[in-house]
C-alpha positions, 0 to 999 in steps of 0.5 A: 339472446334467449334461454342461453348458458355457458358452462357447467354447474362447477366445482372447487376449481370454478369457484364461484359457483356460476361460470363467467358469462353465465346466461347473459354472456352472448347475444345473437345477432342474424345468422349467429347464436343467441346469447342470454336470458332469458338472454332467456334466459328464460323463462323471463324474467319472466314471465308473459305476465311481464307488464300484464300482472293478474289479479290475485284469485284464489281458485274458488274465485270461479264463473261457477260459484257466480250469477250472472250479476256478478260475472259481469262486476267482476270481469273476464274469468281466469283462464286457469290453464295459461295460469299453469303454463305460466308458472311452469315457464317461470320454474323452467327459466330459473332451472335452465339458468341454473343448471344449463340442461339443454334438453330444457328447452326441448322440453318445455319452449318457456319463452314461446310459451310466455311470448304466446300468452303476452299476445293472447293476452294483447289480443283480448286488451285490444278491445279497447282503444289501442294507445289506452292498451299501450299506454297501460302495458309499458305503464305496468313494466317500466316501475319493476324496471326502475327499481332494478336499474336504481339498484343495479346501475348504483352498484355499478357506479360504485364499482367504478364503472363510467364512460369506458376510456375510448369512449364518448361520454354523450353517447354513455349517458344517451344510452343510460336512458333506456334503463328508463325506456329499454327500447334497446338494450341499456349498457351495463357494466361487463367483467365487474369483479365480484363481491367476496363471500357475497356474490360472484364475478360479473354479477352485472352481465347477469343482472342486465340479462333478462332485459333482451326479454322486455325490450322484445316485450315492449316491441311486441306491444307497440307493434300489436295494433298492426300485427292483430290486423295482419291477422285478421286479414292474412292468418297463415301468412301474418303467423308464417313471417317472422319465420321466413324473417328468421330463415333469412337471417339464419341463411345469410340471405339478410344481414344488417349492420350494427348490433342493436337492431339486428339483435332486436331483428333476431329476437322479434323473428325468433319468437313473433310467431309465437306472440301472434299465435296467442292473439290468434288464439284470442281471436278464435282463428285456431279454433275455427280450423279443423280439429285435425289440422293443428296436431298434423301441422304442428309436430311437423313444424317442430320436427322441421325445427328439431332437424335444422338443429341436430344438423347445426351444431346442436349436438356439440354442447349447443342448444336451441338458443344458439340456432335461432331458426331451430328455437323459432320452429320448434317454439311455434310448432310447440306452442301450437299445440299447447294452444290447440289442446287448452282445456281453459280452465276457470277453476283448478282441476281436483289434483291441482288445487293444492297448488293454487297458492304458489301458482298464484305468486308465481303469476303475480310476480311474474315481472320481479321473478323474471328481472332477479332470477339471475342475481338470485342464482349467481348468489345462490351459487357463489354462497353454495361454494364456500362450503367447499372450504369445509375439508370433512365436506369435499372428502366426504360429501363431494357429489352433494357439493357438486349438485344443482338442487341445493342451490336452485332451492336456495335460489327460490329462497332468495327470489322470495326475498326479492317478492317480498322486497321489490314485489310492491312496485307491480302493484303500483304499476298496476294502480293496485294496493302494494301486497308483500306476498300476493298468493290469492288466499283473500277474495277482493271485493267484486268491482273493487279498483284492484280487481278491475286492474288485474282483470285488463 
């Protein structure tokens, strides 16, 4: 379902260089392990700016430099903490992915955090009339979504992929509609071989893999309207249900028949406290607590999370992602604290200026990011292990072949191609003019379409 991975960064023996399976091999269904990416995987594809994409600013774009004129042109400020937490959430998606750390996640929790912003950023949007916010949201999704599944579904066809032999053609075809709309998770072509020299096997797996992330994005939204009054009328409870749901499916108390609406049960149950804990935020509910509240509630709360996993199999090899109950917790309790201790930024800190520009991309692509990370890495892997072939490499060199770090730079090499190849079509989903690579370096004009877009 989530951050998930399964193998270990291979050698000469596992050629090519991503493991079968990957991050997108398994999906969780109640009471069972989560499977990929972002299913996070991670991380994310994605990105809490998946369908949210933010202007452009650069850090000298600031309520400090402005009057009060022309605050009120150019819109709400940036909140230049979230945008951190955002580009840290990303990195740390490619690199579990990559790599299969499970100590990753205990780390840094990337998609509660990118959940968490998503429905802050709902909660501030709701301000207007709720369809006019929906409306806008999966507008600003489904082009990155479009383009990927025309790429990805051709390349399957070509493959030879089609209505499996058993099957029923109607039901194929009526499935290929949520690469349109991906309500439900969209079929995808699993074991196709790969390309020789160019990219490994199953390259499909892993390209569908971030899609859990946006079908659970997407019921977030439509379901914001209700949740944000919940909200308003019962805080502690609204927040505690998607817990309690996912104690219930972790506990077999709760079990439902089929695939897709359990997996999508289990998804909104792992996570759906961390989005309304960001609407929670949005709505001033953390803040209007006592100070000492949130650093008592929380720790215990992760901690809760922490044990429930050391004693479900988190030891052997698993991780967070396979005990959905422990990921629900220790992701709350984390992002409580990340909430509760949000500096809210409106210009970079004095030592984080100098990454202005890279965060900025980050935040701009979030979506493209997210969706071709996987495929970014599979590559990356599959070209890195040629070098094996090279004799006066393995006899010499073997530790460098075997490590992770050549790759993951080769990754965001290949994912800065995808920006810069597939990046525009954020841009037409937000009804900005398309950039190539949107690092924030020129001011937009105050009250200009494209400034007014990335403010909503």
């Amino acid at each position: 379902m989530h951050d998930s991975y399964d193998g270990t960064f291979p050698g000469p023996a596992t050629a090519p260089a991503y493991p079968d399976g990957g991050p997108t091999a398994t999906r969780p269904g109640p009471g069972q392990g989560s499977g990929a990416v972002p299913g996070a995987g991670s991380g994310s594809y994605v990105g809490s700016y998946v369908g949210q994409n933010p202007e452009p600013n650069s850090s000298s774009n600031s309520a400090s430099d402005a009057g009060p004129d022309s605050a009120k042109r150019s819109g709400p400020v940036r909140d230049r903490y979230f945008d951190l937490l955002r580009a840290l959430a990303l990195f740390r998606v490619v690199l579990y992915h990559l790599t299969g750390w499970a100590w990753l996640p205990l780390v840094f929790p990337s998609m509660g955090v990118m959940f968490a912003l998503a429905g802050n950023l709902m909660a501030r949007s709701l301000k207007r009339p709720a369809p006019q916010v929906i409306r806008s949201r999966i507008r600003r999704l489904i082009p990155p979504i479009w383009l990927l599944g025309a790429i990805g579904v051709t390349g399957m066809v070509l493959q030879g992929w089609g209505p499996d032999e058993d099957g029923h053609p109607g039901w194929w075809l009526l499935h290929l509609t949520f690469w349109i709309l991906p309500i439900s998770d969209p079929p995808y072509a699993e074991g196709l071989p790969g390309i020789h020299g160019f990219i490994g096997d199953n390259w499909a797996s892993d390209l569908a893999g971030p899609l859990w992330y946006v079908r659970a994005y997407l019921w977030y939204v439509l379901l914001s309207p209700f949740l944000l009054r919940a909200l308003r009328a019962l805080p502690v409870a609204t927040i505690a249900a998607p817990i309690a749901l996912s104690a219930a499916f972790q506990l077999e108390y709760l079990s439902l028949p089929g695939e897709r609406i359990p997996s999508a049960l289990t998804d909104f149950s792992t996570f759906g406290a961390c989005w309304i804990l960001g609407m929670a935020h949005q709505e001033g509910i953390l803040q209007r607590l006592p100070r000492y509240v949130v650093p008592s509630v929380a720790p215990a709360i992760a901690l809760l999370g922490l044990w429930y996993a050391t004693n479900h199999n988190f030891t052997e090899g698993h991780d967070l992602d396979s005990i959905p109950l422990a990921q629900a917790l220790w992701s709350c309790g984390t992002v409580m604290l990340l909430l509760h201790f949000s500096p809210s930024w409106s210009e970079w800190p004095r030592r984080l200026r100098r990454w202005d520009k890279p965060i900025t991309l980050l935040n701009s692509r979030a979506v493209t990011i997210y969706l071709w990370h996987n495929v970014c890495i599979l590559i990356a892997a599959t070209q890195w292990d040629r070098l094996w072939n090279f004799d006066v490499l393995w006899q010499n060199v073997p530790w460098l072949l075997e490590s992770p770090w050549p790759v993951l730079a080769l990754t965001w090499v290949l994912i800065g191609a995808c920006v810069f190849s597939f990046g525009w079509a954020e841009d037409l989903a937000a009804k900005r003019r398309p950039q190539l690579w949107p690092t924030g370096s020129k001011k937009p004009a105050a009250g200009s379409r494209g400034h007014r877009a990335g403010a909503r």
